[in-house]
N, C-alpha and C positions, 0 to 999 in steps of 0.2 A: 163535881158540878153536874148539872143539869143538862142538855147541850140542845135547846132549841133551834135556832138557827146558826145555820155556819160557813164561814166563807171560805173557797176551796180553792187555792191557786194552780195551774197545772192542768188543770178537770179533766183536757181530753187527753192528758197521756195515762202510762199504763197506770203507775198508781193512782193517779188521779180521778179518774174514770170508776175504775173500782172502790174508791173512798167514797164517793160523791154516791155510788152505785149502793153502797152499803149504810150511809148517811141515809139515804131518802126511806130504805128499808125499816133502817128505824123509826120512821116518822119526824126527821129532822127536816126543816127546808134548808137550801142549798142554795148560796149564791155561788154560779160555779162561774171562776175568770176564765176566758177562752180566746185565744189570738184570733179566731178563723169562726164564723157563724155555718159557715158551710161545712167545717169539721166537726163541728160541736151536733151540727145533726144528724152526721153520718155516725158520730159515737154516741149519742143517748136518742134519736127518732122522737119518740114523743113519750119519753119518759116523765112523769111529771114530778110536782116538788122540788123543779131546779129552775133558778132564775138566771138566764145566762148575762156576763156582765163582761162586751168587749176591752179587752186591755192586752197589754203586756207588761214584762217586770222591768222593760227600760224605761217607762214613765208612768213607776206608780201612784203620781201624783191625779194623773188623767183618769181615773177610776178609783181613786181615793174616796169619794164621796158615797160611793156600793159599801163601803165598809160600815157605815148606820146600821145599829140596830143589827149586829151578829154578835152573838157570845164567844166566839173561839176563829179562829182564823187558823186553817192547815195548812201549811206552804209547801204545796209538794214541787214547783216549777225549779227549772233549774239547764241551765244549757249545758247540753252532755257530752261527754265522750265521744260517745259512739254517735255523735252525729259529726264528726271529725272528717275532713276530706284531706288530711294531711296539713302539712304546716303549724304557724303558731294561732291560737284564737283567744289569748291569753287579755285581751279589750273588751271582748264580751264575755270571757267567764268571768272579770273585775266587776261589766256592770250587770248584768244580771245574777249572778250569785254572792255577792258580794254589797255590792253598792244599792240592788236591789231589795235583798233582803233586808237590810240596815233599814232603807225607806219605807218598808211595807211593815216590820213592827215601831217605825214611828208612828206612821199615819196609822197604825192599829191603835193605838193607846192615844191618839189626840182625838178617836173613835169614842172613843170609850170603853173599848172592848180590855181586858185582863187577861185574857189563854190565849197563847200562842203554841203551837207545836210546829216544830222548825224538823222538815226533812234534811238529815245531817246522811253521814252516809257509814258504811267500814272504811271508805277512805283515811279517816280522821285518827283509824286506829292502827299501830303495826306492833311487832311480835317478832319472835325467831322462830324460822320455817319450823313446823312441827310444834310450838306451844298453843297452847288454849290461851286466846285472848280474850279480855273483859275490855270494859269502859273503862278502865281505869288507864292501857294501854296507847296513850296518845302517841300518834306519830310527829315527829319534827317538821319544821316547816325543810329543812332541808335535805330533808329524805322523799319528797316529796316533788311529781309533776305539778305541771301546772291546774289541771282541774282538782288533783287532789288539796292543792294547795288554795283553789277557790271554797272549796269545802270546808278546808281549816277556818279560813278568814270569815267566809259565811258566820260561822258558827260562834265565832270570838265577837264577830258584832254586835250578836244577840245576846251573851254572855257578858258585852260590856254594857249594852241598854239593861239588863238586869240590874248592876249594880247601880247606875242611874238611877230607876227606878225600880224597885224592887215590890212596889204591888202587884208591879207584870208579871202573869207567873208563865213562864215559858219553859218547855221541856223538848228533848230531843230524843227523836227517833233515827236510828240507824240501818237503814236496810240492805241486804246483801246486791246478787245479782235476781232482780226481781224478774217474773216469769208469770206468765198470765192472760184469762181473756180481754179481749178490745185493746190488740196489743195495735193499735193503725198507726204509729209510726213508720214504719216498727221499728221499735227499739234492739240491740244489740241480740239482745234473745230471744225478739220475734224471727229476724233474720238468720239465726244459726236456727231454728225448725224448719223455716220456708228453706234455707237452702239444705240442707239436711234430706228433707220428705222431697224435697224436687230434682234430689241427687247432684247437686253442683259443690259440694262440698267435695275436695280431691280429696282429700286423706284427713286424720286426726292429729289437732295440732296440741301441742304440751301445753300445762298450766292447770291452775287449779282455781276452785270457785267457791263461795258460799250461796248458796239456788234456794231461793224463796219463793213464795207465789204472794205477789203482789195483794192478794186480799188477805193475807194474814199480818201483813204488814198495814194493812188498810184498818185492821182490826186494832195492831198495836198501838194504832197513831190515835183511835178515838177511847181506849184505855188511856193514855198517855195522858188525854184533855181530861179526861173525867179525874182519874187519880193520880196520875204521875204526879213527883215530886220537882217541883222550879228549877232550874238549873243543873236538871239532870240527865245525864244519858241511858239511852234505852236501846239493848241490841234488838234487833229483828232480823239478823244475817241468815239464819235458814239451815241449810245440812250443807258440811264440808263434799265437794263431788271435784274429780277431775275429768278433764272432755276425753278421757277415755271410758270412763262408766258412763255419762250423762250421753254422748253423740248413739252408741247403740240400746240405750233405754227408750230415745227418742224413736231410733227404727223400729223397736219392740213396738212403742204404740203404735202407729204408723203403720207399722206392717209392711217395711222397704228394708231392702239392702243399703248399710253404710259404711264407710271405708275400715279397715281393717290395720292399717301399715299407717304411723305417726312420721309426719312431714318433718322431716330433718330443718335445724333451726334456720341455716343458710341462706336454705328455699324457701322458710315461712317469712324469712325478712324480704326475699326477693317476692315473694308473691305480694306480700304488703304495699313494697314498691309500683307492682304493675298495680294495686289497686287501685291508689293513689292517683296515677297516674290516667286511669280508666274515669276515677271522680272527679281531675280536672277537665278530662275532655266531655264528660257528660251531663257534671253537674249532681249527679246522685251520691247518696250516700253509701259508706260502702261499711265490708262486715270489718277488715281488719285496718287499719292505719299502722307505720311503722314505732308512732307511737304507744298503739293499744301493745303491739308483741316486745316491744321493751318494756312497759306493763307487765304481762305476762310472767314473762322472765322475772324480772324485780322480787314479783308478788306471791312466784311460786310456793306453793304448801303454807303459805300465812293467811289461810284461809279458817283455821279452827278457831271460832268461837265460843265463848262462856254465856249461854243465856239466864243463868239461873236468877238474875237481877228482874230479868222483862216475866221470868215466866212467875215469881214469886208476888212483884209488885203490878204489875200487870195483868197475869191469868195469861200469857202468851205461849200458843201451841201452836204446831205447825203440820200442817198436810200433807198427806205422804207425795214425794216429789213424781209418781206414776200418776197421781189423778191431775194433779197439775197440768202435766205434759197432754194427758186424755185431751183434756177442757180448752187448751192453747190449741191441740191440732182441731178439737171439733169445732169450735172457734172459727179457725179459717178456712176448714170444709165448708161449714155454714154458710159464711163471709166470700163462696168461692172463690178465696185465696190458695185454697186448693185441691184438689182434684179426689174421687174414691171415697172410700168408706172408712171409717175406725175398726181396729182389728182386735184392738183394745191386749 
C-alpha cells in the first residue's frame, strides 16, 4: 500500500518521535496523538507535516474522531516498564495496553481505515537461555510478569479483531531494547547513558539484552504497513549484547570512565530496594525496580533472535550499535542533557 497520511500514537516517545520523524521525511502527513502540547514541542519545535491531536489511550473514544481520513494507524503508546516506581500497576497496563488497544483498532475500522501495525514487543516471545528465537516462539501467559503479560493480551485483542473482521489487515512488529535520539523521557536506555556518562552508575549489573535503535524499528514498522503480511509477526529485536560489552562501549563513545567490577546480585536487589524507595519519597522515576532485576534474572541469555523473517519480508537491517550510541550521546550534548564533547 501507499501510505499517505498516518496516524501515530505514542509520537513523543522514543519510537514514536522517530516514526512520525521518518514518516514526514517521506512525505507522509502525520496525525501524531500526544498527551502533553508542551511535550510535543519540546520533541518536534516546528517540524512540519504533523498535525498534533491531544488525547490519551485511556479514552480513546475522546480523539476518536482524528482518525478520519488516515490510511494506516501505528500504535506505538503503551505504559511501560521502566516507568515503574515499584509496586503492582497491573489497572493501567489492563487499560492502556490492553483495553486500549482493543478500542483504538475498533474506532480504526468504524474509520474506515484497513492497516493497522500493532507495536507488540520480544516480551511475547521466550526460548531456552542460549537458543535463537523466531516468531514462532510464543511465551505462556504464565511465564510471564505482569507488563509482559499486557503485551501478550495486547496482542491477542488484535488477533481476535482479525478474525472478526478479517478485511482489517493488521501486522505486528516486535522491538527489542530500543535506543535512540529524542530519547525525553527518558526511557530505560536513555537513563542507563545519562547515568553511565555522568558517572552514577556504581558497578555493572548482569543480564543480557537485544539493543536496537529505535529508527530501524521505525523503519520496520512502515515496511510492516506497506508489505507485511495480516496477522503476522515481525522481529525487530536488534544485536544480542550483555551490560558488560554495551556499559563500556558506551564509555568508548563518551569518552569516560565506567565501572569495571559486576554488582553481586544481593546488592543489585538491595540497591533496587533503596531505589524504590528513593521513587516513593520523590516521585521520579527510577533506573532499576525490584521488578525489572527479577526480570533480568528470568530473561537472562534469552535474548538471541531469528530475524531472517523481517529481513527477508521486510528489507530489515540494522545499524551498527556504536553509531547508535554516537547519535543518543550527541543527542543530549546538543539537548544539554549533557555536558563535553563526543570523542567518538
Amino acid at each position: 500500500m501507499k501510505i499517505h497520511t498516518a496516524f501515530v500514537t505514542g509520537a513523543t516517545g522514543l519510537l514514536g518521535n522517530n516514526l512520525v520523524r521518518e514518516l514526514v521525511s517521506q512525505g507522509v502527513a502525520v496525525k501524531a496523538l500526544v498527551r502533553s502540547q508542551e511535550k510535543a514541542a519540546r520533541q518536534f519545535g516546528n517540524l512540519s507535516g504533523i498535525e498534533l491531536v491531544i488525547g490519551d489511550m485511556a479514552n480513546v473514544n475522546a480523539f476518536s474522531a482524528a482518525l478520519q481520513g488516515c490510511d494506516v494507524i501505528f500504535h506505538t503508546a503503551a505504559f511501560f516498564r521502566d516507568n515503574y516506581k515499584g509496586g503492582s500497576h497491573w489497572e493501567m497496563l489492563k487499560l492502556i495496553n490492553i483495553d486500549g488497544t482493543l478500542a483504538l483498532i475498533e474506532h480504526a475500522y468504524m474509520a474506515g481505515i484497513r492497516h493497522f501495525v500493532q507495536t507488540s514487543s520480544i516480551a511475547v516471545l521466550n526460548g531456552e537461555p542460549g537458543s535463537l528465537i523466531d516468531e514462532t516462539k510464543l511465551r505462556d501467559l504464565a511465564n510471564a510478569d505482569d507488563y509482559y503479560r499486557s503485551k501478550i493480551l495486547a496482542d491477542h485483542a488484535v488477533l481476535s479483531f482479525l478474525e472478526k473482521y478479517p478485511e482489517m489487515h493488521a501486522s505486528f512488529v516486535l522491538p527489542g531494547w530500543m535506543w535512540g535520539p529524542g530519547d525525553i523521557g527518558p526511557t530505560s536506555a536513555g537513563q542507563v547513558v545519562l547515568d553511565t556518562v555522568l558517572g552514577k552508575l556504581p558497578a555493572l549489573v548482569p543480564g543480557s539484552f537485544s539493543v536496537v535503535d529505535a529508527r530501524d524499528v521505525a523503519l520496520a514498522q512502515i515496511a510492516a504497513a506497506e508489505r507485511g503480511r495480516s496477522g503476522e509477526r515481525y522481529l525487530a529485536a536488534g544485536r544480542h549484547m550483555t551490560m558488560r560489552e554495551l556499559i563500556p562501549m558506551i564509555g568508548r563513545v563518551a569518552g569516560v570512565a565506567t565501572p569495571k567490577r559486576m554488582l553481586p546480585l544481593p546488592m543489585l536487589f538491595a540497591f533496587a530496594g533503596l531505589q524504590e524507595i528513593y521513587s516513593r519519597l520523590t516521585g521520579k522515576p527510577i533506573l532499576l525496580s525490584i521488578a525489572t532485576v527479577r526480570l533480568m534474572v528470568n530473561e537472562a541469555d534469552r535474548t538471541h533472535f531469528n530475524h531472517t523473517k523481517s529481513e527477508h519480508e521486510l528489507g530489515l537491517k540494522f545499524r551498527p550499535i556504536d553509531d547508535t550510541l554516537q547519535e543518543v550521546i550527541s543527542w543530549y550534548r546538543d539537548h544539554d542533557w549533557l555536558p563535553g564533547k563526543n570523542v567518538g
